[in-house]
C-alpha positions in Angstrom: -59.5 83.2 44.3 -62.1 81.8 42.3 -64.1 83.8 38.8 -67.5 83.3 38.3 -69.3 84.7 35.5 -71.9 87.3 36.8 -75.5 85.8 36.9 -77.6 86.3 33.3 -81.0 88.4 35.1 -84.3 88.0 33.1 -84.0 91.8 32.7 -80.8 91.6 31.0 -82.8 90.9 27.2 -84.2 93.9 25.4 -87.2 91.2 24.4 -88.9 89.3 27.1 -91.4 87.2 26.9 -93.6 85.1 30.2 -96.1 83.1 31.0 -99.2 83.9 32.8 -97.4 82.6 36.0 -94.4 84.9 35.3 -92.2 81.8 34.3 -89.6 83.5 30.8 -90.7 81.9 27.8 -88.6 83.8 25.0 -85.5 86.4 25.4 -84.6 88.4 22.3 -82.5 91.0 21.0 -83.7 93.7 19.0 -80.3 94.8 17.1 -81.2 96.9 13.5 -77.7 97.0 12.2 -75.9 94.1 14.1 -72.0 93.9 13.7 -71.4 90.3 13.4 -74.9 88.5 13.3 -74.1 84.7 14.0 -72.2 85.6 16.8 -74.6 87.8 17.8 -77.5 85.2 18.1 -75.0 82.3 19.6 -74.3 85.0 22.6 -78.0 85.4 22.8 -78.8 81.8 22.9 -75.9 81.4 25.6 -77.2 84.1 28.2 -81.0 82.6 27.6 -79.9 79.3 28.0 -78.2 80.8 31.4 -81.5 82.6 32.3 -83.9 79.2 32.2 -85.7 80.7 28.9 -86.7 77.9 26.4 -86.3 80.1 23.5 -84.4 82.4 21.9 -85.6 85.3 19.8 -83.1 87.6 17.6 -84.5 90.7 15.7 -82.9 93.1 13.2 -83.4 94.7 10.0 -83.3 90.9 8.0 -85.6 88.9 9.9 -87.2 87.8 13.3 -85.8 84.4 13.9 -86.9 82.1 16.6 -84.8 79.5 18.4 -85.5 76.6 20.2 -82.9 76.6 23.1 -83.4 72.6 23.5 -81.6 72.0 20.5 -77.9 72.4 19.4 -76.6 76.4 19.2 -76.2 75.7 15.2 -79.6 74.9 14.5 -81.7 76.3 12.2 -84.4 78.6 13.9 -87.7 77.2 14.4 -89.7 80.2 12.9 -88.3 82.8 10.8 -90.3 86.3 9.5 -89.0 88.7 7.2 -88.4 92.0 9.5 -90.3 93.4 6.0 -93.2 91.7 6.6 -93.3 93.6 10.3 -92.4 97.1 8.8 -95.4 96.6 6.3 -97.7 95.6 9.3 -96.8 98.2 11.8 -94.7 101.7 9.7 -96.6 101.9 6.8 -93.8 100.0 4.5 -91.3 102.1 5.4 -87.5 101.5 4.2 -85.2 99.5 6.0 -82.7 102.5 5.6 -85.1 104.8 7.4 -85.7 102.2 10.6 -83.6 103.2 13.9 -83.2 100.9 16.6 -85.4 102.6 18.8 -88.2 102.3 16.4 -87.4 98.3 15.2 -88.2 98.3 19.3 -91.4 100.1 19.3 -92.6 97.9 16.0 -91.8 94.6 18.0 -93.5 96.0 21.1 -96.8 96.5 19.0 -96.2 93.4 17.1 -96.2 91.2 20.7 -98.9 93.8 22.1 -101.0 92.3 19.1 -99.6 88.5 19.6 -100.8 88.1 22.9 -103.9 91.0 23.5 -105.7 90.4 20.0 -108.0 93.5 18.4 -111.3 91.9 16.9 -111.7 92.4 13.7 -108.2 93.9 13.3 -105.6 92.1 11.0 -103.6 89.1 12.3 -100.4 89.7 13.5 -97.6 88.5 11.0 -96.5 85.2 11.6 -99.1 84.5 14.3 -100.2 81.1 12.9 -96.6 79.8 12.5 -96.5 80.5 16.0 -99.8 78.9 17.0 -98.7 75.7 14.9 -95.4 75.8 17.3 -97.4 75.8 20.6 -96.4 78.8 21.2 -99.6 81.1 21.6 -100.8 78.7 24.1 -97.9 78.8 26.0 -97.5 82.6 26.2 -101.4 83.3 26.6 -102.4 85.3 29.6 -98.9 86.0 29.8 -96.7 89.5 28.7 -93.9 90.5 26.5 -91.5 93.2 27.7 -89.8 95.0 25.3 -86.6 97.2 26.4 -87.7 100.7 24.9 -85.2 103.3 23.9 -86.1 107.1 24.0 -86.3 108.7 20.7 -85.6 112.3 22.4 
């Protein structure tokens, strides 16, 4: 008898990022209060790796960092924000200590919503032009982010 590992599904990221033809460009994980973060983002870059995605995306109360799957699993990420800078964007500058994982979700929902479907005249999205420089708005445009939401009730 012979063990396979079960097959890593595109759906299987609570972020999730495609092109306009539908091809996975990012998978994430939106974690607030991770137990052990390094591991954490190594499993993530595993299972993306597994799923075709190029990138990597890990999310919790610290910092949004981006990884670039092409290169080693110790890397440094190839964008980083401060999950502040995302809390002052999108809850009003509320507390880290106040900020569920249901609602990091819902900020990061509205924070790709504004990447990829601009608002004239609204403010830029935080850490939009790092990802421009990167190559990565061109990549993603016409495309859509999917982001797992939990229920608050």
């Amino acid at each position: 008898m012979v063990a396979t590992a079960p097959r890593v599904q595109v759906d299987d990221f609570s972020v999730r990022v495609l092109d306009a033809q539908g091809a996975p460009v990012i998978a994430g994980e939106i974690k607030s209060r991770p137990q052990d973060r390094r591991r954490e983002i190594l499993q993530l870059q595993d299972l993306a790796r597994a799923a075709r995605f190029p990138y990597a995306l890990f999310v919790d109360l610290k910092s949004a960092q981006l990884f670039d799957l092409s290169e080693e699993p110790d890397a440094q990420p190839i964008f980083e924000l401060p999950t502040r800078a995302l809390l002052d964007a999108y809850a009003s500058g509320i507390g880290e200590d106040r900020v569920l994982g249901q609602y990091l979700q819902r900020i990061v929902d509205t924070w790709f919503r504004n990447i990829l479907f601009p608002i004239p005249d609204h403010p830029t999205p935080p850490g939009v032009e790092r990802l421009r420089e990167l190559g990565l708005l061109s990549r993603v445009e016409g495309g859509e982010a999917r982001v797992a939401l939990g229920d608050y009730f």
